[in-house]
Backbone of each chain as ProteinMPNN parsed JSONL, in Angstrom:
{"seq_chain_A": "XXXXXXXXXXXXXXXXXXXXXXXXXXXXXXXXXXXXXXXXXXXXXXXXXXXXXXXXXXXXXXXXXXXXXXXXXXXXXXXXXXXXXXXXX", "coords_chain_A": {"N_chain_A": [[19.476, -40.234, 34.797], [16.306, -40.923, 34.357], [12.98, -39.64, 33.4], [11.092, -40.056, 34.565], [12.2, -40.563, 37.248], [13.202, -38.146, 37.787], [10.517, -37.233, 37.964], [9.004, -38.417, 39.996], [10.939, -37.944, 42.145], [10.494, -34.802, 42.471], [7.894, -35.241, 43.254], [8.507, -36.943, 45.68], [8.033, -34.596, 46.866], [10.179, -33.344, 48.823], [11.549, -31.758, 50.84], [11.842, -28.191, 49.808], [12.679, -28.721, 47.392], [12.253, -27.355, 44.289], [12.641, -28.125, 41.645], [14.174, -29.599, 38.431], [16.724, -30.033, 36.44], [18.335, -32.421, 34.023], [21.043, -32.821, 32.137], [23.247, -33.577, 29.259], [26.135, -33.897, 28.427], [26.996, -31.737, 26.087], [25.128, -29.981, 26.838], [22.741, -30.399, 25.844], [18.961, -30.5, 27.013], [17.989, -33.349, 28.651], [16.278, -33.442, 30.367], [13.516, -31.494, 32.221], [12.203, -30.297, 35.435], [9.83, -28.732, 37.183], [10.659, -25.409, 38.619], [12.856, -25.473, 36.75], [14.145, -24.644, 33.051], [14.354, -25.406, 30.281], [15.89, -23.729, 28.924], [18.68, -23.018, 30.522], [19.786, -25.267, 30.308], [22.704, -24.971, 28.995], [23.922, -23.263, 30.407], [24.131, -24.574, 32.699], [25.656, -26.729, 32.057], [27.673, -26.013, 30.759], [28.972, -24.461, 33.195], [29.466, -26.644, 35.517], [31.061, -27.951, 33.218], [33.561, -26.126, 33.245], [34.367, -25.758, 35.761], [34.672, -27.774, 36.748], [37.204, -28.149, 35.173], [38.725, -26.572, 36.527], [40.428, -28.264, 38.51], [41.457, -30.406, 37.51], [42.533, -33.355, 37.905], [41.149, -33.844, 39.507], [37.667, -35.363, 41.154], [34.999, -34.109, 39.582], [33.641, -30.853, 41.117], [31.182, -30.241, 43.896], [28.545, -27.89, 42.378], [27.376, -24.524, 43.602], [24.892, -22.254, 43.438], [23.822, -19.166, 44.88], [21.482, -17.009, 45.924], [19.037, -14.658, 46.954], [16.186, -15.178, 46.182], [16.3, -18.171, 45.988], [17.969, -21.236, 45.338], [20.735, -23.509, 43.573], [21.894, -26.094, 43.029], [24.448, -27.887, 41.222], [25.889, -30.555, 39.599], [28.211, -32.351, 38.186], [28.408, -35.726, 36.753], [29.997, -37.978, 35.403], [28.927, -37.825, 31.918], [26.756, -37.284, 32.269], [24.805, -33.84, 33.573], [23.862, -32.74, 36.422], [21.118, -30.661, 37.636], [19.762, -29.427, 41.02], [16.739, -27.044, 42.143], [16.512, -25.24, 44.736], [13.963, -23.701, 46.973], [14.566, -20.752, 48.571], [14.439, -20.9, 52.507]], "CA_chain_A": [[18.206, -40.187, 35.542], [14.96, -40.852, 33.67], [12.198, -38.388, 33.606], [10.152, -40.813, 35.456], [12.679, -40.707, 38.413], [12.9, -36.63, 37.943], [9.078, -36.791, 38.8], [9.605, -38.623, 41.535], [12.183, -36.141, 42.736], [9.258, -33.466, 42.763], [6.322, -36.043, 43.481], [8.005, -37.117, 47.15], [7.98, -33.03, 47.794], [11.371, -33.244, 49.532], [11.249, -30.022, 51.735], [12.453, -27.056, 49.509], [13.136, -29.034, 46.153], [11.209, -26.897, 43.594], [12.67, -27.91, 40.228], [15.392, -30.25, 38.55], [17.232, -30.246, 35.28], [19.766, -32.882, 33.673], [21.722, -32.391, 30.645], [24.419, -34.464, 28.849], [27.969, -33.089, 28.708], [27.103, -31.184, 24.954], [24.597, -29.081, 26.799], [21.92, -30.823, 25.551], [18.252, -30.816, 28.226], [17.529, -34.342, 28.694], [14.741, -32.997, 31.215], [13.91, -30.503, 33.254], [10.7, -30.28, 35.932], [9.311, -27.845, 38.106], [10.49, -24.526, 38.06], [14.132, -25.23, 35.84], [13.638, -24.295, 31.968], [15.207, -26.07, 29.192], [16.685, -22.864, 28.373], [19.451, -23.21, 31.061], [20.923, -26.334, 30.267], [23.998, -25.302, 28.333], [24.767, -22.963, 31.033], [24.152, -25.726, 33.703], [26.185, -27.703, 31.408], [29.212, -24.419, 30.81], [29.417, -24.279, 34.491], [29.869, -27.755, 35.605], [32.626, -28.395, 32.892], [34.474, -25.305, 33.653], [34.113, -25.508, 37.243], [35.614, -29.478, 36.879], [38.497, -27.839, 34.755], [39.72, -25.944, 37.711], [41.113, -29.051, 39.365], [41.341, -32.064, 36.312], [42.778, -34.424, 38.805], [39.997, -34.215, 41.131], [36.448, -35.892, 40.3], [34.112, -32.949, 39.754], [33.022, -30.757, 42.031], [29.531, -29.606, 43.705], [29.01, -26.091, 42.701], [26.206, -24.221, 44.646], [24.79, -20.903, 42.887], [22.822, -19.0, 45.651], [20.081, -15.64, 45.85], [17.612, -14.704, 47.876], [15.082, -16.277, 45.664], [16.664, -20.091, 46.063], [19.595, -21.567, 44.746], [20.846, -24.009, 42.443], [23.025, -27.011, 43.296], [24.957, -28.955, 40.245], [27.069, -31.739, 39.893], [28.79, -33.466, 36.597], [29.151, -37.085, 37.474], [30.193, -38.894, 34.047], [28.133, -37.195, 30.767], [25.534, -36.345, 32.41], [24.987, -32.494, 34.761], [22.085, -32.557, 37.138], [20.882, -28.85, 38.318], [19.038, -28.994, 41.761], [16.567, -26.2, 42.467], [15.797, -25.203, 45.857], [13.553, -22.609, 46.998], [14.124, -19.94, 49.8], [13.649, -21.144, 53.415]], "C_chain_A": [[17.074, -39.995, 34.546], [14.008, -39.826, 34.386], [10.841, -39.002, 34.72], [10.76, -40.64, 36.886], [12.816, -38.787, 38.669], [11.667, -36.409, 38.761], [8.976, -37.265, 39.882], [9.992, -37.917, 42.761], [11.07, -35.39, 43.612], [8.241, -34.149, 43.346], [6.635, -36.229, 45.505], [8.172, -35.451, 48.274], [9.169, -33.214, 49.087], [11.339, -31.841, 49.709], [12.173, -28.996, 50.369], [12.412, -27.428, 47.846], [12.364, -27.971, 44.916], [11.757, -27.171, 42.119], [14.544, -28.8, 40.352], [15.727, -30.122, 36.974], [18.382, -31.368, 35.105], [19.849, -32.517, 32.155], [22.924, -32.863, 30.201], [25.787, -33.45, 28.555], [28.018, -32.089, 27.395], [26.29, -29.892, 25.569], [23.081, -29.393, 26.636], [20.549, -30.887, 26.713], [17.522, -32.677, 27.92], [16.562, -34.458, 29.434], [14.863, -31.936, 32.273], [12.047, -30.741, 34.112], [10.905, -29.183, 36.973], [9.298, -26.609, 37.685], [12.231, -24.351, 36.668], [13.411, -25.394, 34.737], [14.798, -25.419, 30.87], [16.334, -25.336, 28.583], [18.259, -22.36, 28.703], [20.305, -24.066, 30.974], [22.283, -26.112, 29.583], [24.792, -24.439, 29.388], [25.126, -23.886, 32.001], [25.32, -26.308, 33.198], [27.739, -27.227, 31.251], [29.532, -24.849, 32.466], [29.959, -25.417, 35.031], [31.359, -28.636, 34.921], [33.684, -28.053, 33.378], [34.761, -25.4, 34.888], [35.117, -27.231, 37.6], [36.981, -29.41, 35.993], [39.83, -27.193, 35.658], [40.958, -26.742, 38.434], [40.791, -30.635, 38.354], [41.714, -32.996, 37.102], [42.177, -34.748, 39.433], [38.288, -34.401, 40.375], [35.751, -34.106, 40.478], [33.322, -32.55, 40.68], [31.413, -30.195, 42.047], [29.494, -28.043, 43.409], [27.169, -25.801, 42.946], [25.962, -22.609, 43.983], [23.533, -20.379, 43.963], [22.109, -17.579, 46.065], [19.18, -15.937, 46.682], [16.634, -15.478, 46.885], [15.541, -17.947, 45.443], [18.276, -19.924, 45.568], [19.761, -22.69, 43.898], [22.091, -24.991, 43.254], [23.059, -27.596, 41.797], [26.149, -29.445, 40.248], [27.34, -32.511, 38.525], [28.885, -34.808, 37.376], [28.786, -37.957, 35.83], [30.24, -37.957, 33.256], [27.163, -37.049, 31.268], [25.841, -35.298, 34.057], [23.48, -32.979, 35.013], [22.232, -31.42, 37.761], [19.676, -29.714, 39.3], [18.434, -27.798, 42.366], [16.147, -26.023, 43.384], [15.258, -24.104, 45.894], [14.114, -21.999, 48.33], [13.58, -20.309, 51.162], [12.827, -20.306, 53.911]], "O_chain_A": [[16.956, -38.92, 33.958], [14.133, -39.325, 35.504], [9.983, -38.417, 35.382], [9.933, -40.563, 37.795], [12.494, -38.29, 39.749], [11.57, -35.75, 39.797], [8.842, -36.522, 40.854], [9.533, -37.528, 43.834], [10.83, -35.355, 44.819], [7.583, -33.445, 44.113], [5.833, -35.956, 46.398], [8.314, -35.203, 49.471], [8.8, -33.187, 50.261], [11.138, -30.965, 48.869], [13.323, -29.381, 50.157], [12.141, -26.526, 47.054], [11.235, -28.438, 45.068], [11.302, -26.389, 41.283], [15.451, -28.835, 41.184], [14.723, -30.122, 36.262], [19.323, -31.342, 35.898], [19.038, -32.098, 31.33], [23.855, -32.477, 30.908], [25.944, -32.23, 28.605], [29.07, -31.449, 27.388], [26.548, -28.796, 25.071], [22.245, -28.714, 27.233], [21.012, -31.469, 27.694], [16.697, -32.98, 27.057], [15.858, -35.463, 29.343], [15.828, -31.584, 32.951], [11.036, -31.179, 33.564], [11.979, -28.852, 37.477], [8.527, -26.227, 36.805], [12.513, -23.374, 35.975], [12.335, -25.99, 34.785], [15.884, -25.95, 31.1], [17.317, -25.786, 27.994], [18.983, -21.712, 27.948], [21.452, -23.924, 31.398], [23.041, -27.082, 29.586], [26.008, -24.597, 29.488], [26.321, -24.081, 32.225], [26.182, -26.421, 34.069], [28.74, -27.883, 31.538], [30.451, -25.63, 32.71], [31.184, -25.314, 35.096], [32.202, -29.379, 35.422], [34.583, -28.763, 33.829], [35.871, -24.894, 35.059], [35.932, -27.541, 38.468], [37.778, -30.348, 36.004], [41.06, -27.228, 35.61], [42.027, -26.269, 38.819], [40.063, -31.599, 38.592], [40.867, -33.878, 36.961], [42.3, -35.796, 40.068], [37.84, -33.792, 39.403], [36.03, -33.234, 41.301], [32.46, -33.266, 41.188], [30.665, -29.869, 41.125], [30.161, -27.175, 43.972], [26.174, -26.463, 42.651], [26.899, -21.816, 44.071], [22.453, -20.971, 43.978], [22.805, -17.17, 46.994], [18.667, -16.988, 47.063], [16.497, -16.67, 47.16], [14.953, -18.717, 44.683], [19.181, -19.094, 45.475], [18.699, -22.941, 43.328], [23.004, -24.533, 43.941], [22.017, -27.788, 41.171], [27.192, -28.993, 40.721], [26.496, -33.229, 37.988], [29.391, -34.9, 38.494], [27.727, -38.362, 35.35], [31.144, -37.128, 33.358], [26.364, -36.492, 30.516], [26.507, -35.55, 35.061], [22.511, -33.355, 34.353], [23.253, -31.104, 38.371], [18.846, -30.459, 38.777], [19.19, -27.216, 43.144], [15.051, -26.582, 43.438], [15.677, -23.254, 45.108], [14.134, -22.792, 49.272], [12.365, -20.153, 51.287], [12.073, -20.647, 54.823]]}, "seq_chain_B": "XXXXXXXXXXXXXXXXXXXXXXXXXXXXXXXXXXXXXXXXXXXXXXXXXXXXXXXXXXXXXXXXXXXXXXXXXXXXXXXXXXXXXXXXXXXXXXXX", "coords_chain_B": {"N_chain_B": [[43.233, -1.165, 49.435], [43.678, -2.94, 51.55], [41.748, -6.363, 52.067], [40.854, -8.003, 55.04], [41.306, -11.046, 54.444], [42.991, -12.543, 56.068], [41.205, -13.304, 58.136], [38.882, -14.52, 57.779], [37.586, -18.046, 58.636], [39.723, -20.617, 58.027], [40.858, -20.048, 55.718], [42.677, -20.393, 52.609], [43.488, -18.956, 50.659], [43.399, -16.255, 48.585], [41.618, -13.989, 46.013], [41.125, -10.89, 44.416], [39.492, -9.403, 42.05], [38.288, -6.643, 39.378], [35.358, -6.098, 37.578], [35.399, -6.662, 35.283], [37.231, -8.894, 35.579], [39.91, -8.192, 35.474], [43.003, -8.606, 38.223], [43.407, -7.701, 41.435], [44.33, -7.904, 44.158], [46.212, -10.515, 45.247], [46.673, -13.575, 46.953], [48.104, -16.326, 49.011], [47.605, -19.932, 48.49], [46.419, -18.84, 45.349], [48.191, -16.612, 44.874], [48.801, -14.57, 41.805], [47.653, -16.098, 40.53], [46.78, -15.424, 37.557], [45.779, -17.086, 35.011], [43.914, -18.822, 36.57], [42.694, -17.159, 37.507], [40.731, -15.93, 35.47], [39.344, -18.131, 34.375], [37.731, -18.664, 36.608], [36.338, -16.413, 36.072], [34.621, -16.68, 33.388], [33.089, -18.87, 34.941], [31.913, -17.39, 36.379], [30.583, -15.563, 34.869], [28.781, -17.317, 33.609], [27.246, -17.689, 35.676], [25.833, -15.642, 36.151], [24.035, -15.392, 34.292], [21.996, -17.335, 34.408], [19.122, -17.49, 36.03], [17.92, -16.852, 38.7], [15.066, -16.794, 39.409], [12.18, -16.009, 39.412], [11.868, -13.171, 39.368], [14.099, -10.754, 36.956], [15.811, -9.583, 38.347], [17.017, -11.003, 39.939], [20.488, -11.874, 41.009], [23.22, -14.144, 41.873], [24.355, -14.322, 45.084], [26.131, -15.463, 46.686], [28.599, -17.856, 45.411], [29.083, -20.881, 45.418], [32.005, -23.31, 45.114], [32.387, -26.591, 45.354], [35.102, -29.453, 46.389], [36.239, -32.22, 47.592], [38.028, -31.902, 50.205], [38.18, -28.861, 50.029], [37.452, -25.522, 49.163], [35.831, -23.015, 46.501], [35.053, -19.885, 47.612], [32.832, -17.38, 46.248], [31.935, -14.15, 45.983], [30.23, -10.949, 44.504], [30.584, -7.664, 45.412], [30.289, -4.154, 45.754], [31.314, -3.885, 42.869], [33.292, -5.564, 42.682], [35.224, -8.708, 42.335], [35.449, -10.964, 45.109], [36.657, -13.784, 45.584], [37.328, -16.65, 47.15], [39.457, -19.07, 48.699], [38.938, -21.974, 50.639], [39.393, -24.369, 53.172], [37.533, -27.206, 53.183], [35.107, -28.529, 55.537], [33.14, -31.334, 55.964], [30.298, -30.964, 57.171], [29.407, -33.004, 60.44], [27.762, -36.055, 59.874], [24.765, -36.691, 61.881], [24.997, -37.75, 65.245], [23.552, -40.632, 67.166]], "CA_chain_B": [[42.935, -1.3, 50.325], [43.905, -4.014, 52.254], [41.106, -7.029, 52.618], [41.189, -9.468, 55.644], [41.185, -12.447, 54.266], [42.819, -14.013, 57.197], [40.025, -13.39, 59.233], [38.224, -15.802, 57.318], [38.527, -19.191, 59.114], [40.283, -22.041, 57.188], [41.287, -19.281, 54.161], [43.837, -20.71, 52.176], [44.027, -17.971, 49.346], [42.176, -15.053, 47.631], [41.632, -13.279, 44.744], [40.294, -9.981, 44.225], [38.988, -9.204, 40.536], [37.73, -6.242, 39.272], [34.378, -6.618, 36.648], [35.992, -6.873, 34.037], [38.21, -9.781, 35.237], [41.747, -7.756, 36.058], [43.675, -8.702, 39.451], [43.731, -6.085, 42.046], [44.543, -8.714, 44.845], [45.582, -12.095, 45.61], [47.468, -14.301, 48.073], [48.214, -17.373, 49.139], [47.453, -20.836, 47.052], [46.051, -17.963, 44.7], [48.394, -15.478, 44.635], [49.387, -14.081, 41.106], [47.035, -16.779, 39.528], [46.319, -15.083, 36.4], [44.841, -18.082, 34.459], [42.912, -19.386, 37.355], [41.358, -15.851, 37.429], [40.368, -16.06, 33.433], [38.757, -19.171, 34.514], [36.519, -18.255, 37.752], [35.473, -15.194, 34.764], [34.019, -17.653, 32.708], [31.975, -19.842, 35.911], [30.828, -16.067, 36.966], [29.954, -15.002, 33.685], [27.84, -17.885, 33.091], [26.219, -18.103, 36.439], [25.091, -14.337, 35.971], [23.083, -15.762, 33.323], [20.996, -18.556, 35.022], [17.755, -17.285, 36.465], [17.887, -18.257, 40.193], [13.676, -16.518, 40.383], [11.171, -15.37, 38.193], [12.456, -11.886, 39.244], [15.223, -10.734, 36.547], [17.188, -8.937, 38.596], [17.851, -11.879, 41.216], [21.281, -12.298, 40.714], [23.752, -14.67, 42.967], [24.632, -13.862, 46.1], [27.405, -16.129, 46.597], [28.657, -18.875, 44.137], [30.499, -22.276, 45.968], [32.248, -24.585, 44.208], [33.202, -27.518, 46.538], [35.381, -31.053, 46.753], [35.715, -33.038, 49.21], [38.312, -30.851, 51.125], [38.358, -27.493, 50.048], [36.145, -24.899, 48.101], [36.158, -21.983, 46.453], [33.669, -19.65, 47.961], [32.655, -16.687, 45.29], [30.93, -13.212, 46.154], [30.544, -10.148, 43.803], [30.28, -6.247, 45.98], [31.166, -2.449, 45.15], [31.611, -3.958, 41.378], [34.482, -5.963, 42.437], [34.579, -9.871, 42.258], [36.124, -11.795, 45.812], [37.46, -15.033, 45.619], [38.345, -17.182, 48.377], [39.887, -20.645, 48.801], [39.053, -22.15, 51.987], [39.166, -25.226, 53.764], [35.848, -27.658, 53.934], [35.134, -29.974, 56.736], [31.855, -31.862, 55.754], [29.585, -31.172, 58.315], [29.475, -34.981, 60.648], [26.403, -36.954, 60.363], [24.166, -36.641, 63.17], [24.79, -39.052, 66.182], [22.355, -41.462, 67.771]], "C_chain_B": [[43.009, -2.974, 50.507], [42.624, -5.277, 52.737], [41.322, -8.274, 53.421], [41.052, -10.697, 55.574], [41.656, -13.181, 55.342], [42.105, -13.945, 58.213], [39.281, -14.363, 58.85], [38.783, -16.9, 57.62], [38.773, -20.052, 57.792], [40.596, -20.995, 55.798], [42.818, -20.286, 54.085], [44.414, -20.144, 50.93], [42.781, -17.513, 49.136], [42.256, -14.509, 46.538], [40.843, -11.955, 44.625], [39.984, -9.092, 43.025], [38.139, -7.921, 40.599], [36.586, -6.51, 38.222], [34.505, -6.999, 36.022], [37.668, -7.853, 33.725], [39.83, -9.616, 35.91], [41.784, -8.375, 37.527], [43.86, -8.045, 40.057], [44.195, -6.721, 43.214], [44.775, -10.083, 44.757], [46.549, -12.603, 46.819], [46.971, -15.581, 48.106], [48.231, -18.703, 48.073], [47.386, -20.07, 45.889], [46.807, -16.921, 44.08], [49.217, -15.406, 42.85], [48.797, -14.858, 39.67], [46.271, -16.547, 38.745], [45.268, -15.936, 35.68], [44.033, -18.399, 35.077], [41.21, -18.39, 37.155], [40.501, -15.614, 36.442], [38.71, -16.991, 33.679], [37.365, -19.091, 35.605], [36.247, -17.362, 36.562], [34.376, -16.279, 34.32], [32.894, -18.411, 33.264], [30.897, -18.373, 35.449], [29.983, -15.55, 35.918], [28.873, -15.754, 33.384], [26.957, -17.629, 34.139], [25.351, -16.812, 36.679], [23.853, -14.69, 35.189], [22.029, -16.741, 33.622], [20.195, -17.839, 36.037], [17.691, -17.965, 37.428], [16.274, -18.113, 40.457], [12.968, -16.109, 38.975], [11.753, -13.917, 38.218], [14.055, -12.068, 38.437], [16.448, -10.113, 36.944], [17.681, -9.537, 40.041], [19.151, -12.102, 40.872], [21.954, -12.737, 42.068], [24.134, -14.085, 43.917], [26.047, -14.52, 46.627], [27.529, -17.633, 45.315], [29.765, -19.448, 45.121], [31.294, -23.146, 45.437], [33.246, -25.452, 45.033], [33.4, -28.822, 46.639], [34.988, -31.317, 47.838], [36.961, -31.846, 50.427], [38.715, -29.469, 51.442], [37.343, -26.604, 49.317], [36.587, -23.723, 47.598], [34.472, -21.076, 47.035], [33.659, -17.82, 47.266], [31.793, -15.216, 45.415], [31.02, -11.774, 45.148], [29.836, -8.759, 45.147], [30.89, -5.259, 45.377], [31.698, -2.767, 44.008], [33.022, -4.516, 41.597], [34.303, -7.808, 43.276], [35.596, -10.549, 43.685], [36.203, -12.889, 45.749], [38.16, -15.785, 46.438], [38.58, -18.695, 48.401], [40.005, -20.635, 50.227], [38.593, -23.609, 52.031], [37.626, -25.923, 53.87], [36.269, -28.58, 54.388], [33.484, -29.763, 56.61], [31.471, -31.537, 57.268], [29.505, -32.46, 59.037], [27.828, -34.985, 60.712], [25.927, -37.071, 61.537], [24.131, -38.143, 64.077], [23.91, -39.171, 66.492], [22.807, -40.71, 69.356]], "O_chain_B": [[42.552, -3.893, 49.828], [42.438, -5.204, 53.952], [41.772, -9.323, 52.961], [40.713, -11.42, 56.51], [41.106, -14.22, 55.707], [42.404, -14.563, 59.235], [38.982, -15.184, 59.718], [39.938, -17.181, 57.299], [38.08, -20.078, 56.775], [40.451, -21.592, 54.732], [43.619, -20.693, 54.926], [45.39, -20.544, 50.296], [41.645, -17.948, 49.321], [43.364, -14.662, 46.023], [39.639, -12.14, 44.803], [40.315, -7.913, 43.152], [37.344, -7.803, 41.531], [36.923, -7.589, 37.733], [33.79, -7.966, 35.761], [38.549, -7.858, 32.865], [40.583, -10.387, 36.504], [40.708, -8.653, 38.055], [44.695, -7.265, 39.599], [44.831, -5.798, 43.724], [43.923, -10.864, 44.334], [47.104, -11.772, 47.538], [45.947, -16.023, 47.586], [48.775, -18.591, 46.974], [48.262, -20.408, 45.094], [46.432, -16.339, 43.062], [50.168, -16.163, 42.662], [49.054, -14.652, 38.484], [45.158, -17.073, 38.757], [44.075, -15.63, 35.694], [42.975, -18.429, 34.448], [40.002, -18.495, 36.945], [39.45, -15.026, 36.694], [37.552, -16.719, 33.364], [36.219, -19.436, 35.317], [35.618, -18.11, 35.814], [33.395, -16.577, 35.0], [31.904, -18.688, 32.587], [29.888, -18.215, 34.763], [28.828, -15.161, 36.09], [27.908, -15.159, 32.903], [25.818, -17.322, 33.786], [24.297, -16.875, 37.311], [22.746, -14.251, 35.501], [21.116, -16.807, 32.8], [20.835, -17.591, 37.059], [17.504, -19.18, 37.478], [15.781, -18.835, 41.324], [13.358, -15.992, 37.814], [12.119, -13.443, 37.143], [14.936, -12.863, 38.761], [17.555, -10.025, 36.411], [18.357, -9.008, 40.924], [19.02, -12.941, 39.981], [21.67, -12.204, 43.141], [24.363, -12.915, 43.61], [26.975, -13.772, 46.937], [26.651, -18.149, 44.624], [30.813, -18.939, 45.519], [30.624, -24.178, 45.444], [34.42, -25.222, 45.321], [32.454, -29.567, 46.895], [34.112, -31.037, 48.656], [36.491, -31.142, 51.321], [39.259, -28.974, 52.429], [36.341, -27.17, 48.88], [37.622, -23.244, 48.061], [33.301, -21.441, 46.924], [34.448, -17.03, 47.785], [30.763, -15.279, 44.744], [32.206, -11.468, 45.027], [28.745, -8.945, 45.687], [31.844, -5.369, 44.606], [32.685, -2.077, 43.754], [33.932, -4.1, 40.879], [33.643, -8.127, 44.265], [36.754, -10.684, 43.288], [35.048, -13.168, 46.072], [39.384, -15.716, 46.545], [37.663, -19.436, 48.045], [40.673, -19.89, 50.945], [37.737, -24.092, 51.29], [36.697, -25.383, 54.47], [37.218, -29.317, 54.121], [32.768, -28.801, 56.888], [32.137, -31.777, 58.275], [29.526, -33.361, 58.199], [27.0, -34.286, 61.297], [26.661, -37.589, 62.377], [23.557, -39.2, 63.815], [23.084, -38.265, 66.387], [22.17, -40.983, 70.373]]}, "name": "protein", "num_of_chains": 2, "seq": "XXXXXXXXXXXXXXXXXXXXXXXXXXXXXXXXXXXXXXXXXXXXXXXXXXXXXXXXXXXXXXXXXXXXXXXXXXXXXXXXXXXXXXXXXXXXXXXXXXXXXXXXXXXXXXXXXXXXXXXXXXXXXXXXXXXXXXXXXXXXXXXXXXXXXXXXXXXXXXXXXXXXXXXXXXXXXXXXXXXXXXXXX"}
C-alpha cells in the first residue's frame, strides 16, 4: 500500500479510523499516518510474525489489540504488516 | 481455584499463566501446552509495548488473535494472564 493510498485511508474519514501503519516483514516503517508512530513498527511487525507462527499451516491471522483508548487491528498478508488504528466509540 | 471456562460459549481450551509466563491452568486443545504458552509470552510481551493512547498507562484490555474459524481471545487480571481458545463464527452479512 502506497502512502498515497494510506492518505486516502484517513482522507475518506472512515468512521473511527484514526491512524495506519505498514511495515515490511524486517520491521522496517514503510509509512505510518495519523495517530501510529514509526516507532511501533517492529513491534507491529514482532506481533504479526509471532502471532502467524502459532498456526504455520494456516494463512496469517487478524490480531486485534484493544483499550479503552482505541485499538489496533493487524494483519501480515505476504511481506508486508498493516496496523489499523481505531479510536474509542 | 477453579476457572469456568466452560461457561464461555464455543471454548475449546484455556490457559492460565502467571506474569511471568508459568502454567497454573490449562485444558482442553491447550492443556499442558507449554511451548504454546512461551509463545502467547512473547505476542503479550510485545503488545504491552505498543501505545494504544497518548496516555502511558493505557494498556490492552483484551488481545484477539483470529482465523477464519477459531481465535484465541487474550485478557490479563489479578496479575495473572487468561487464555482462551474459542470458536469464531463470522458475524453474516446483513440481508436485504
Amino acid at each position: 500500500m502506497s502512502t498515497k493510498e494510506m492518505d486516502a485511508l484517513l482522507r475518506f474519514r472512515l468512521p473511527g479510523i484514526a491512524g495506519v501503519i505498514c511495515t515490511d516483514e524486517h520491521g522496517l516503517c514503510l509509512g505510518a499516518k495519523g495517530v501510529a508512530t514509526r516507532e511501533t513498527s517492529g513491534h507491529i511487525a514482532n506481533i504479526a510474525e509471532s502471532a502467524a507462527r502459532l498456526n504455520p499451516n494456516l494463512p496469517p491471522p487478524v490480531i486485534a489489540i484493544e483499550s479503552e483508548g482505541g485499538s489496533i487491528l493487524i494483519k501480515k498478508e505476504g511481506t508486508i504488516t498493516m496496523g489499523i488504528y481505531k479510536s474509542p466509540n | 481455584m477453579a476457572v469456568p471456562f466452560d461457561r464461555i460459549p464455543d471454548s475449546l481450551g484455556y490457559l492460565v499463566l502467571t506474569e511471568d509466563g508459568a502454567v497454573v491452568n490449562s485444558g482442553g486443545d491447550l492443556e499442558n501446552k507449554e511451548d504454546v504458552a512461551n509463545q502467547f509470552m512473547n505476542i503479550i510481551q510485545t503488545a504491552l509495548r505498543i501505545p494504544l493512547s497518548s496516555s502511558k498507562k493505557d494498556k490492552f484490555k483484551k488481545l484477539s488473535i483470529v482465523w477464519d474459524n477459531f481465535m484465541y481471545v487474550i485478557t490479563i487480571s489479578a496479575h495473572k494472564i487468561y487464555i482462551c481458545k474459542r470458536r469464531f463464527i463470522p458475524p453474516d452479512a446483513a440481508m436485504a
